[in-house]
C-alpha positions as CSV (number, residue, x, y, z in Angstrom):
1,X,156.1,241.3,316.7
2,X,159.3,240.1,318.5
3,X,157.5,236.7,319.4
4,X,156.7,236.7,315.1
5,X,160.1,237.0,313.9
6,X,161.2,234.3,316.8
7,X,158.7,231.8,315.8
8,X,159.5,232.4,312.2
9,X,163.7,232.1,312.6
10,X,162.6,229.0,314.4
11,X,160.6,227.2,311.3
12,X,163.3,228.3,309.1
13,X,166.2,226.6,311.6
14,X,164.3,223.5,311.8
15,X,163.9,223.5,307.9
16,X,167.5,224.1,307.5
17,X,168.1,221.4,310.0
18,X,165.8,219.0,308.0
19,X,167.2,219.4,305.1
20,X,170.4,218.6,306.4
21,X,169.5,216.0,308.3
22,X,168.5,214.8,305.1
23,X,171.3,215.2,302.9
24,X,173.2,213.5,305.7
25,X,171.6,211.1,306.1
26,X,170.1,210.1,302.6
27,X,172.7,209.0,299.9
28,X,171.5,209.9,296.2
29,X,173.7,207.0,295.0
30,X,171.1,205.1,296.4
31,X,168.5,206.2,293.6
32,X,170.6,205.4,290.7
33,X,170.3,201.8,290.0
34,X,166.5,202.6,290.8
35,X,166.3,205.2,288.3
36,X,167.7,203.2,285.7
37,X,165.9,199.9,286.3
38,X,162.9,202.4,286.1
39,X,163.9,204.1,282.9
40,X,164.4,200.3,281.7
41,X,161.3,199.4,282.8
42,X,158.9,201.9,281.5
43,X,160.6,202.6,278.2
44,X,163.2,200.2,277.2
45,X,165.8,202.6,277.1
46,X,169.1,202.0,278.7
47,X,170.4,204.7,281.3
48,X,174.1,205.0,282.0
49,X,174.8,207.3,284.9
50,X,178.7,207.8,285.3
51,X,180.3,209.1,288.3
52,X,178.5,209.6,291.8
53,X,175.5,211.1,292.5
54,X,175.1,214.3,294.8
55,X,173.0,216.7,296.9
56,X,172.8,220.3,295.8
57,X,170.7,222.6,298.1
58,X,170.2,225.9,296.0
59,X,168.2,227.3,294.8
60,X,166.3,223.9,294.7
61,X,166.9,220.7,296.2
62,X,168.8,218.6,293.3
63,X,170.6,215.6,292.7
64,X,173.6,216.3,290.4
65,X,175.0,213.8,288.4
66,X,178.1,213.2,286.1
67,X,178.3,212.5,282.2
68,X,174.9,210.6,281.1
69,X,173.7,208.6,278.6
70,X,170.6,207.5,277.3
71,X,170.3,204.0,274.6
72,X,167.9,202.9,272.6
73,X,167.1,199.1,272.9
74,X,169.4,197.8,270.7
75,X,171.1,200.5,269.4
76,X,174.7,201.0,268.6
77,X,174.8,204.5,269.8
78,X,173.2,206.7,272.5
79,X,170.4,208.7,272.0
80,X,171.3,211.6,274.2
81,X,174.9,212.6,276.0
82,X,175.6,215.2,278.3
83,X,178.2,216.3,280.3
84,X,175.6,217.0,283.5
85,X,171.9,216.0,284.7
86,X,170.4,218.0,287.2
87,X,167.5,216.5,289.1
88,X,165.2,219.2,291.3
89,X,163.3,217.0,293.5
90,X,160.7,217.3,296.3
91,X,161.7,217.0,299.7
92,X,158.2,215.9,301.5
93,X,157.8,213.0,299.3
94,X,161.4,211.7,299.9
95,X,160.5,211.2,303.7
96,X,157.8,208.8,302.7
97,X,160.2,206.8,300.3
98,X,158.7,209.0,297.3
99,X,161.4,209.8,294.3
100,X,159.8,213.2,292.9
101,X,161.6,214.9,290.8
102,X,159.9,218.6,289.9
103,X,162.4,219.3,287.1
104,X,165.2,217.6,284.9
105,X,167.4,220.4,283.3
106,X,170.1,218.7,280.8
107,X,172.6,221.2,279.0
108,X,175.1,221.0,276.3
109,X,173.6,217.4,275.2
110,X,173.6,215.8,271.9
111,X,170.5,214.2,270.9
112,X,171.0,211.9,267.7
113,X,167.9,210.8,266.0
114,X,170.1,208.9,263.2
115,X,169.7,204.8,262.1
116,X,172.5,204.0,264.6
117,X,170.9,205.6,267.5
118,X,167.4,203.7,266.8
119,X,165.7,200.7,268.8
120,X,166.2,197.4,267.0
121,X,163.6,194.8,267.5
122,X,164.1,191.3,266.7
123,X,162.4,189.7,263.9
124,X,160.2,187.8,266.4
125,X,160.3,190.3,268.8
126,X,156.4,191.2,269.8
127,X,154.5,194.3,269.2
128,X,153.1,195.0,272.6
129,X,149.5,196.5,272.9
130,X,148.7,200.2,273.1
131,X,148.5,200.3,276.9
132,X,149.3,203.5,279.0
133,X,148.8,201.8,282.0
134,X,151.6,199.7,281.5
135,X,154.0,202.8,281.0
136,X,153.5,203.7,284.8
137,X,154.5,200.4,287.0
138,X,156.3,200.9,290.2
139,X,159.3,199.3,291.9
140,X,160.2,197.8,295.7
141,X,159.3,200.8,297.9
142,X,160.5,203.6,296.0
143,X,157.8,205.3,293.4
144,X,158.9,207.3,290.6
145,X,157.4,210.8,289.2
146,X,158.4,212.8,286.8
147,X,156.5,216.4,286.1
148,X,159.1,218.4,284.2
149,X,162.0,217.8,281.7
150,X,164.5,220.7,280.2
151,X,167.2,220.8,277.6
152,X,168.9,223.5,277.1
153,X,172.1,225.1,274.5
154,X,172.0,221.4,273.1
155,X,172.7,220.0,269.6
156,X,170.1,217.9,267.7
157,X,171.4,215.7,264.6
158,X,168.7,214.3,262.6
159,X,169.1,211.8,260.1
160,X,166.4,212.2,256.9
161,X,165.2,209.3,255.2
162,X,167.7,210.2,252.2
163,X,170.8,209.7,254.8
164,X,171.8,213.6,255.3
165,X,172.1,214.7,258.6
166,X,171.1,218.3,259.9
167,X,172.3,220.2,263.0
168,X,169.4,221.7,264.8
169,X,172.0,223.8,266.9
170,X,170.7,225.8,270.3
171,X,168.3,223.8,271.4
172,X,166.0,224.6,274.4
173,X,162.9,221.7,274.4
174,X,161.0,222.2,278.1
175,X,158.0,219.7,278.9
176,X,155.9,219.4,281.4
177,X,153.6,216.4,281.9
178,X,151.0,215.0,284.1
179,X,149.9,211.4,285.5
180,X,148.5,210.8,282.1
181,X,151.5,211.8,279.9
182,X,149.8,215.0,278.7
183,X,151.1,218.6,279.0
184,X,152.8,221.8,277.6
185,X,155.5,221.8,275.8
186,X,158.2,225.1,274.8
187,X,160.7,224.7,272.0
188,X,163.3,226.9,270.3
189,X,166.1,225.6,267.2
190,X,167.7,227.0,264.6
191,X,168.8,224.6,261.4
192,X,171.8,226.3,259.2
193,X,172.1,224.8,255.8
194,X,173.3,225.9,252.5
195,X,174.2,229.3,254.2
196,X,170.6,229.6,255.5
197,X,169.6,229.4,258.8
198,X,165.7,228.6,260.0
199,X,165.2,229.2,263.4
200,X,161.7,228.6,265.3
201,X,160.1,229.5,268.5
202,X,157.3,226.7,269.4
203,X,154.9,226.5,272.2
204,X,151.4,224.6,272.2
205,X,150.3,221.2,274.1
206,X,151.2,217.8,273.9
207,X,149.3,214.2,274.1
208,X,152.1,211.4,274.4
209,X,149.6,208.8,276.5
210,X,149.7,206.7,272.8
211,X,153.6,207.2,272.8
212,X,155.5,205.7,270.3
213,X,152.6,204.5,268.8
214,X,151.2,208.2,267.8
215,X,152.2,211.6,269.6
216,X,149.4,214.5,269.5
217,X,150.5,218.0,269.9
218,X,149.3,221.4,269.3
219,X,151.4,224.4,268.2
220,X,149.6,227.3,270.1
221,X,151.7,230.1,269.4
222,X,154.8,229.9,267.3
223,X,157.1,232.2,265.5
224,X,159.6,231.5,262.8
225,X,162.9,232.9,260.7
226,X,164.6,232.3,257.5
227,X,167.2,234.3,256.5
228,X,170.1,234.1,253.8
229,X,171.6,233.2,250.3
230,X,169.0,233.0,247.7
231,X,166.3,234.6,249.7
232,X,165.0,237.7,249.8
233,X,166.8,240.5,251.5
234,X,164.8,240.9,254.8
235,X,164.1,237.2,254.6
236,X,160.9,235.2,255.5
237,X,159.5,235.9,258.7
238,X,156.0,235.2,260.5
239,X,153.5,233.4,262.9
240,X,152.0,229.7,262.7
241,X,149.5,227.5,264.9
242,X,148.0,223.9,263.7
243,X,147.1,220.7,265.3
244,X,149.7,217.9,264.8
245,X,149.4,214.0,264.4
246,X,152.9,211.9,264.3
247,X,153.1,208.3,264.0
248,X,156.7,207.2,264.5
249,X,156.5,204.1,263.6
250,X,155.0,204.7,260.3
251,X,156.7,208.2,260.0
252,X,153.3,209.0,258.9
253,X,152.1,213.0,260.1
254,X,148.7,215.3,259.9
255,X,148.5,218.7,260.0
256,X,144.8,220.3,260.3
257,X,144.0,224.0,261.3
258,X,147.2,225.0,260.2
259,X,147.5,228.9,260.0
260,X,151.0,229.9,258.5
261,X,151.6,234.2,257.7
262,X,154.8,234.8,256.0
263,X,155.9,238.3,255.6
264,X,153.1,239.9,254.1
265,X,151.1,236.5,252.9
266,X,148.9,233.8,254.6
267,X,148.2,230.3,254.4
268,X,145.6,228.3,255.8
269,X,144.7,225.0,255.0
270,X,145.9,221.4,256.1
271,X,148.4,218.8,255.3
272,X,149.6,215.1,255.4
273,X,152.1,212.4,254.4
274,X,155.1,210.5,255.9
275,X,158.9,210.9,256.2
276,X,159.8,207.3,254.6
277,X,160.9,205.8,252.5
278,X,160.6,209.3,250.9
279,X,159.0,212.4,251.9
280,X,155.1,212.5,250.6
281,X,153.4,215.2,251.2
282,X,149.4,216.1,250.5
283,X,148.9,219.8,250.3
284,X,145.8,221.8,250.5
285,X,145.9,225.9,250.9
286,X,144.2,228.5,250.7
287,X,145.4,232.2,251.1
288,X,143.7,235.5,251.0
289,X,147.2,237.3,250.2
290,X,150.1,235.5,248.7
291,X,153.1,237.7,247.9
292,X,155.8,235.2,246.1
293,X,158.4,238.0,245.1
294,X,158.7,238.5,249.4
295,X,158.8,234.7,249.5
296,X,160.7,233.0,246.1
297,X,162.6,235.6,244.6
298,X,165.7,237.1,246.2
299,X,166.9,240.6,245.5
300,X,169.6,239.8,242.4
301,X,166.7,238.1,240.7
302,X,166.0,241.2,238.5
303,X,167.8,241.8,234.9
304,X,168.2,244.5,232.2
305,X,167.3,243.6,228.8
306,X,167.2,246.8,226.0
307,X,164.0,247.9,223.7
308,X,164.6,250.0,220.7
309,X,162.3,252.1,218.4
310,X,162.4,251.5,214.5
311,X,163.9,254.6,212.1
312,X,163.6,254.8,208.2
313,X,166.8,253.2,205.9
314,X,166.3,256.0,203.6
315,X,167.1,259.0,206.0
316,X,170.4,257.0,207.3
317,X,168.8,256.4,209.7
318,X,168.8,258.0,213.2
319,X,169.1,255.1,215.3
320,X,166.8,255.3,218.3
321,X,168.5,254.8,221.8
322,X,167.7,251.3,223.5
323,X,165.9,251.9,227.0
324,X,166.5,249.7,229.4
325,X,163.6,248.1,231.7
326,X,163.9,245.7,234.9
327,X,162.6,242.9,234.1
328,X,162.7,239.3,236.1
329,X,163.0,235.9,235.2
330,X,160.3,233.3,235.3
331,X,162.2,230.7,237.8
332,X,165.7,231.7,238.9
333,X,169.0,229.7,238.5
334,X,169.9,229.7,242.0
335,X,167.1,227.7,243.1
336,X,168.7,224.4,242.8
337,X,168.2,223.2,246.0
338,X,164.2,223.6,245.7
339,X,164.4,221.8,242.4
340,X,166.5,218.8,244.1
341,X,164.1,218.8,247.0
342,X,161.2,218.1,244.2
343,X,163.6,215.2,242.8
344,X,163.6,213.5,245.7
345,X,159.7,213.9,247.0
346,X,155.8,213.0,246.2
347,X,153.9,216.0,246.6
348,X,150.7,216.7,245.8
349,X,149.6,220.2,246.0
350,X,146.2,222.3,245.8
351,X,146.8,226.1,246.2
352,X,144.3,228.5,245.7
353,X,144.6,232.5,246.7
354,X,142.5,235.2,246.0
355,X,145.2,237.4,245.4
356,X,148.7,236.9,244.4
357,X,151.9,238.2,243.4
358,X,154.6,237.4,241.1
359,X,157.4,239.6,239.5
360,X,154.8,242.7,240.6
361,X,152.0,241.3,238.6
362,X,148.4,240.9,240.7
363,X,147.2,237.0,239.6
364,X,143.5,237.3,241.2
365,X,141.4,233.7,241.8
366,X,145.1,231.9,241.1
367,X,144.7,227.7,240.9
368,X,147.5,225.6,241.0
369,X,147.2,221.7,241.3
370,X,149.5,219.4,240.5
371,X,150.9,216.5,241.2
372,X,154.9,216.0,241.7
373,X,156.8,212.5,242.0
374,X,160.6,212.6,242.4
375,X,161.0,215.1,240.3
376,X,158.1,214.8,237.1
377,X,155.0,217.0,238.3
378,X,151.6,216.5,236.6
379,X,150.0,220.0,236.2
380,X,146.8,219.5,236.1
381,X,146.0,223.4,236.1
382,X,147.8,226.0,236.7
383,X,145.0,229.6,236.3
384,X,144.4,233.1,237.0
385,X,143.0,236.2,236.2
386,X,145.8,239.1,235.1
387,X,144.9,242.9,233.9
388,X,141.6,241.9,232.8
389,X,142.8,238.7,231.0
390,X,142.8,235.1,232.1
391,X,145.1,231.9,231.8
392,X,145.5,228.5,232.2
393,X,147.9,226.0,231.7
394,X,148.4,222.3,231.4
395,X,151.0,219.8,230.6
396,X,154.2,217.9,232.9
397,X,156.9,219.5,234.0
398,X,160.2,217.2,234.3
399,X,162.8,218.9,237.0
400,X,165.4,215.9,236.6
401,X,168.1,217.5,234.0
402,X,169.9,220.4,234.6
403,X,167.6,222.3,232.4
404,X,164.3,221.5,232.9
405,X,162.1,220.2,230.5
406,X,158.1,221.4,229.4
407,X,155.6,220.3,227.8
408,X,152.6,222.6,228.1
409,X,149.0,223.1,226.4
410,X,148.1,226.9,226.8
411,X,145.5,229.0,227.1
412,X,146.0,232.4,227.3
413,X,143.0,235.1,226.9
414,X,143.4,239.1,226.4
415,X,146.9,239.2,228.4
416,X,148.0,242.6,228.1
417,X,151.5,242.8,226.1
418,X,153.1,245.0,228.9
419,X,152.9,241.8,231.3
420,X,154.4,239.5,229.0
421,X,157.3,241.0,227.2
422,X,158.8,241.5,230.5
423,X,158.2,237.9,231.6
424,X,160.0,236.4,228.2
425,X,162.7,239.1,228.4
426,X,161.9,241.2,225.4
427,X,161.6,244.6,224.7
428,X,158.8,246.2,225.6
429,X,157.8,248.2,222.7
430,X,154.4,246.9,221.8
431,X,150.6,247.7,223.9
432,X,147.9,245.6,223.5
433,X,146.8,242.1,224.4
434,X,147.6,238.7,223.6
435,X,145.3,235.8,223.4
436,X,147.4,232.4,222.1
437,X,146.3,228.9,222.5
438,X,148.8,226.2,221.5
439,X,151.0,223.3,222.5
440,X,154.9,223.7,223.3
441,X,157.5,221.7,224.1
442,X,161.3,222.8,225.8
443,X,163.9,223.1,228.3
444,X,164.2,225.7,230.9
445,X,161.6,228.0,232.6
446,X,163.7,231.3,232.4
447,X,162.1,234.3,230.3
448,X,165.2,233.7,228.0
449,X,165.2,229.7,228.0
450,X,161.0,229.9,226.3
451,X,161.8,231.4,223.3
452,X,165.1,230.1,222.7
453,X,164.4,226.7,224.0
454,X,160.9,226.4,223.3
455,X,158.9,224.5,220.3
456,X,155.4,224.5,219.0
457,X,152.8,225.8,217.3
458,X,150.0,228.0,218.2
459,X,146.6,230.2,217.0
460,X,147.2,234.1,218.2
461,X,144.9,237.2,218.4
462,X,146.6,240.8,219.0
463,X,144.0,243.2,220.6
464,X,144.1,246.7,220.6
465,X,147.5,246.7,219.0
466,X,149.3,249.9,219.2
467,X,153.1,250.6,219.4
468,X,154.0,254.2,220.6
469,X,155.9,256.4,218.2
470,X,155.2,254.6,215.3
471,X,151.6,253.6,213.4
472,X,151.9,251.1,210.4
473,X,148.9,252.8,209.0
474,X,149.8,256.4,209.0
475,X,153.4,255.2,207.5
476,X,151.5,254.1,204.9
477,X,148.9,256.8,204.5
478,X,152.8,260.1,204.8
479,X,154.2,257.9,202.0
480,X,151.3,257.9,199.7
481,X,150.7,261.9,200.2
482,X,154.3,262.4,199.6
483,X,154.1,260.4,196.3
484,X,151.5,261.6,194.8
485,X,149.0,265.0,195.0
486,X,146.3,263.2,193.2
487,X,144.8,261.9,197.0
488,X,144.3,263.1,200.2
489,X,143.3,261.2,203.5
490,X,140.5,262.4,205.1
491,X,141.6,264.0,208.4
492,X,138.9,263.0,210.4
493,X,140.3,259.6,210.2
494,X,142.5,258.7,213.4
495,X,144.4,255.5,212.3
496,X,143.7,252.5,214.5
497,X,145.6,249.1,214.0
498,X,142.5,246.4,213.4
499,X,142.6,243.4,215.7
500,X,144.2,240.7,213.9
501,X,144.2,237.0,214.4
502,X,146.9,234.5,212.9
503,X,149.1,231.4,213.6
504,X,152.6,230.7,214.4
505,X,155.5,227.9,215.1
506,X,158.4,228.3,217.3
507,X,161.4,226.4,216.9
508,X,165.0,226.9,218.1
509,X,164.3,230.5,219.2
510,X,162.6,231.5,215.9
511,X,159.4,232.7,215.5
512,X,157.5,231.9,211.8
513,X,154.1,234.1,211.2
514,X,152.4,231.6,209.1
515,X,149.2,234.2,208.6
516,X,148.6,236.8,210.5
517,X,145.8,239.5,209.9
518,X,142.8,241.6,210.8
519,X,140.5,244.6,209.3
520,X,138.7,247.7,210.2
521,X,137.0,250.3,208.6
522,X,139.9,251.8,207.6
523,X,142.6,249.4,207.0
524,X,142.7,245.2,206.0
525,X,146.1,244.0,206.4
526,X,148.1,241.1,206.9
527,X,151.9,240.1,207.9
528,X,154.2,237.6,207.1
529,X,158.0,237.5,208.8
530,X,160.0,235.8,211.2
531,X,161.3,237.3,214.7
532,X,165.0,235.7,216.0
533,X,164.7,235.6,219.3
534,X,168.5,234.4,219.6
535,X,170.1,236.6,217.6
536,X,167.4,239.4,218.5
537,X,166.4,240.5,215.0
538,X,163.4,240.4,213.0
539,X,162.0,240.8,209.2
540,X,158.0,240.9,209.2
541,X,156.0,242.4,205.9
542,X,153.0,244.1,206.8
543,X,150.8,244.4,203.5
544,X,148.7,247.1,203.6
545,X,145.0,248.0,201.6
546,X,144.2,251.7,203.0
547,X,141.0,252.5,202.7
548,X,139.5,256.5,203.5
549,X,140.9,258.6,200.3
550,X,139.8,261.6,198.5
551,X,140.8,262.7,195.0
552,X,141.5,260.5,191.8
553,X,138.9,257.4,191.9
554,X,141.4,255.6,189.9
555,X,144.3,255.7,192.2
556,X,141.7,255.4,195.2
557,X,140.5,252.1,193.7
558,X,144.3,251.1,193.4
559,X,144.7,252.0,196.8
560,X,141.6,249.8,198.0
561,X,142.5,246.6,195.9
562,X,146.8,246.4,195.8
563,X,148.2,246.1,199.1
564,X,151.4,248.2,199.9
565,X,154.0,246.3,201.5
566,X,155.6,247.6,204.7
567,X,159.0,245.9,205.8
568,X,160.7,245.8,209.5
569,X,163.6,244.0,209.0
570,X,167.4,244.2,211.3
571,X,168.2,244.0,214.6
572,X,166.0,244.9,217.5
573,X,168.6,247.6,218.8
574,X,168.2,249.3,215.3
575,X,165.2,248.6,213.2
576,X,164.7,249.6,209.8
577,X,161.7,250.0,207.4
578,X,161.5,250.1,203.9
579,X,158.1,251.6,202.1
580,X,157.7,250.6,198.1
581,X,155.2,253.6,197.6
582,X,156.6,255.3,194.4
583,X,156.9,251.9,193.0
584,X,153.4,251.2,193.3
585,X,152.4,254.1,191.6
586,X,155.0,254.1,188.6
587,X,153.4,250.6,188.0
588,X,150.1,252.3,188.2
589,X,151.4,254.9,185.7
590,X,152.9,252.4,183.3
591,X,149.6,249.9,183.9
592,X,147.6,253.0,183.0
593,X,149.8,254.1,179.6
594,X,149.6,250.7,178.3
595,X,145.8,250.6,178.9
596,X,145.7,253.9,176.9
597,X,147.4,252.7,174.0
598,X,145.4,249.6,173.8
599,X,142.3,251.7,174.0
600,X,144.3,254.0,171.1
601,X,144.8,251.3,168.8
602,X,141.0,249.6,169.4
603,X,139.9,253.0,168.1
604,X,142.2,252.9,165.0
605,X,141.1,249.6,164.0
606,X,137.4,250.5,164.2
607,X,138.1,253.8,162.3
608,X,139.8,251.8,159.3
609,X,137.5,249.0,159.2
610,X,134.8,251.3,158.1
């Protein structure tokens, strides 16, 4: 054991001896006009080493250098600065005149992918041929190799083709790269901007043997983070892997197998496009699970609007008190910076997700394609399936003015009522469904902004009608008992408002029934009215024939054939009805006098004329 230890103090005192020998007797200034003829030589790119070079022993064998730069042919500035460049190189290879360095660890640099810190060619300046080979020459003596490059805590500034410049802060980029210029690659950034910060962990493979003239890389595992203003609370969050095709000189990308899960949603799908002049972008997705209230809306994107109950003028009225409901907004104010993103892109977008939400309503088998440029998207179809309904929209959207502007072809079948009063903001005090197809025209996308900034015109069908605490038909049906004990309803009867069909024009936040009516066995009916939806008020005339009576067939048959008129009228916070009932009747009464004195007076005539 003694004669082990001996032998092995020995190896390590002739190692130690070596490499001091070596540092000795090897001067590291002696590599750095070789190193940047060779950094000239492969890649154009000018290297500025200032100060002297030296030996540093541990943990590795380095070279350590001073303040560094790195230029673009060309260029008016550098493309990376640093205070430091450490160089971890072998030590065998240096005794056959070999340069390699394992490891080049840069800190605290500034990398500036801007216009100024670009290569400039010459008009006539040749495109050299794709040719890897020539990306590998060797010079005098000295060979160079270079397996692995590090930057870390450095600052990236990148120019976008509009001319604003964002700060990827924290940067940690490690490569490593074999003989043919492929390898794996490990990257972490965070970008703050408009008081939110993205930050991303990548890691995957990497193909630069084209480089410049395309770079392939994979994104293996990576995991990303958006948090702040505008956002919701817990932010977006969640894991991503695709294949990746970038073409600088073109600026032109491909993305295919991408995989993206945000929160609780997931996309899958692919994309392309290029940076320059402006960004275009070809999207084509598909998720199983698509939860945009975790992913659009942030948590102050919810509102109070009232809803109010009807009472009877004649009482005094007991007013009923408003409720209040949470309701959100279509598209949110604060979402500027999206909208001024749109203005400044081509995008062309196919979405499709089995299930999706928005404002907590499911959309099952949702479309969207459309077509955006700077600003003016094409929708060619926007559709989905909602609480046994469907819809589908058409039309161009314009997000240029500070309100945006609409014009839309609808199609809207069996909706139910409780999913759309919320949406526009009003109250919800009617059940049902809704079926409308029409044309409109407008500015804004808020609840609010549709039916006060909205136009048009369009057919509408009311299913299953029904609004809770109150029932048109047994209004009617109280009314007429209470004015007269010459009929009865039949109380097997249960009144049921018929489905009723009708049109209707919008304009400046007025609605205008134009016809609106339906039928059962019970009832025919038929409204007329206008609903304000600025001012929130309403007057609508619902004309009643009632059908179901026992008693007097005379004031039956008046019951069947004169409508009685039923009249909402005030504001929506306190409703008021008026019921002309007894009016009805004394015109019945006098109607039935002066038919009795005709008949009188026929008989008198007879009687003397014989």
């Amino acid at each position: 054991m003694r004669k082990l230890i001996t032998t092995f103090a020995i190896l390590i005192a002739v190692l130690v001896a070596g490499m001091t020998a070596l540092v000795l007797l090897v001067n590291p200034n002696d590599f750095k006009s070789y190193m940047v003829q060779q950094v000239k030589k492969r890649s154009g790119y000018q290297l500025v080493l200032n100060g002297d070079l030296r030996w540093h022993v541990w943990p590795k064998l380095s070279i350590l250098s001073g303040p560094m730069s790195l230029t673009a042919p060309g260029a008016a500035q550098p493309t990376v600065t640093a205070d430091n460049m450490r160089l971890d190189v072998e030590l065998l290879p240096l005794l056959s005149h070999q340069l390699h360095i394992s490891n080049i660890l840069i800190t605290h640099a500034v990398i500036q992918a801007i216009p100024e810190s670009a290569a400039q060619s010459g008009l006539n300046t040749p495109i050299a041929p794709d040719d890897p080979s020539s990306l590998s020459p060797t010079l005098g003596h000295w060979s160079l190799d270079i397996a692995r490059v590090a930057i870390t805590n450095s600052l990236l500034v990148w120019q976008d083709p509009q001319g604003e410049q964002l700060n990827f802060r924290n940067l940690t980029l490690r490569l490593h790269q074999d003989e043919t210029r492929s390898g794996h690659y490990h990257l972490l950034t965070a970008l703050t901007r408009n008081q939110q910060t993205f930050s991303v962990d990548l890691e995957g493979q990497m193909d630069a043997s084209h480089y410049p003239y395309k770079l392939l890389f994979s994104v293996d595992r990576g995991h990303y983070q958006l948090q702040g203003v505008s956002l919701p609370e817990q932010g977006i969050e969640g894991d991503t892997s695709f294949n990746a095709e970038w073409s600088p000189m073109s600026s032109a990308f491909a993305l295919t197998n991408f995989s993206l899960h945000a929160n609780d949603s997931d996309f899958s799908g692919e994309a392309n496009g290029s940076l320059a002049p402006t960004l275009k972008l070809g999207l084509t997705l598909h998720s199983q699970t698509a939860n945009f209230d975790q992913l659009l809306l942030s948590h102050t994107s919810l509102s109070s609007v009232p809803s109010a109950l009807p009472h009877h003028e004649s009482t005094g009225g007991d007013g009923v008190e408003a409720s209040h409901v949470r309701t959100p907004v279509v598209v949110e104010k604060n979402n500027r910076g999206f909208i001024d993103w749109l203005n400044q892109s081509d995008i062309s977008s196919r979405l499709t997700a089995d299930q999706a939400t928005w404002h907590g309503i499911t959309v099952n088998d949702l479309v969207l394609d459309a077509h955006n440029v700077l600003g003016v998207m094409n929708l060619h179809s926007l559709a989905g399936k909602v609480g046994g309904g469907q819809f589908g929209l058409q039309g161009e959207v314009d997000f240029r003015p500070e309100l945006t502007k609409v014009q839309l072809q609808t199609d809207v079948q069996r909706i139910p009522l409780e999913i759309v009063q919320p949406l526009l903001q009003l109250p919800s005090v009617l059940r049902g469904a809704i079926s409308l197809q029409g044309q409109f025209t407008g500015q804004g996308l808020q609840g609010k902004d549709i039916v006060t900034q909205w136009q048009g015109q369009s057919s509408v069908e009311l299913l299953g009608l029904d609004i809770p605490r109150m029932n048109v038909q047994q209004m009617v049906i109280d009314a007429v008992t209470r004015a007269s004990n010459r009929v009865n309803a039949d109380p097997k009867i249960h009144p049921v408002i018929p489905n009723m069909q009708g049109q209707f024009t919008l304009s400046k936040g007025q609605l205008q029934l134009t016809t609106l009516k339906g039928e059962n066995d019970q009832v025919s009916l038929n409204a007329l009215g206008n609903i304000n939806f600025a001012q929130k008020n309403l007057d609508i005339t619902f004309n009643l024939l009632t059908r179901g009576w026992k008693g007097d067939p005379s004031l039956i048959a008046l019951l069947a054939n004169e409508p009685i008129p039923l009249r909402f009228y005030g504001p929506w916070s306190h409703l008021q009805y008026a019921l002309s009932v007894d009016r009805l009747l004394k015109n019945n009464f006098k109607s039935r006098v002066q038919q009795w004195l005709k008949d009188n007076e026929k008989t008198k005539n007879s009687s003397s004329g014989q």
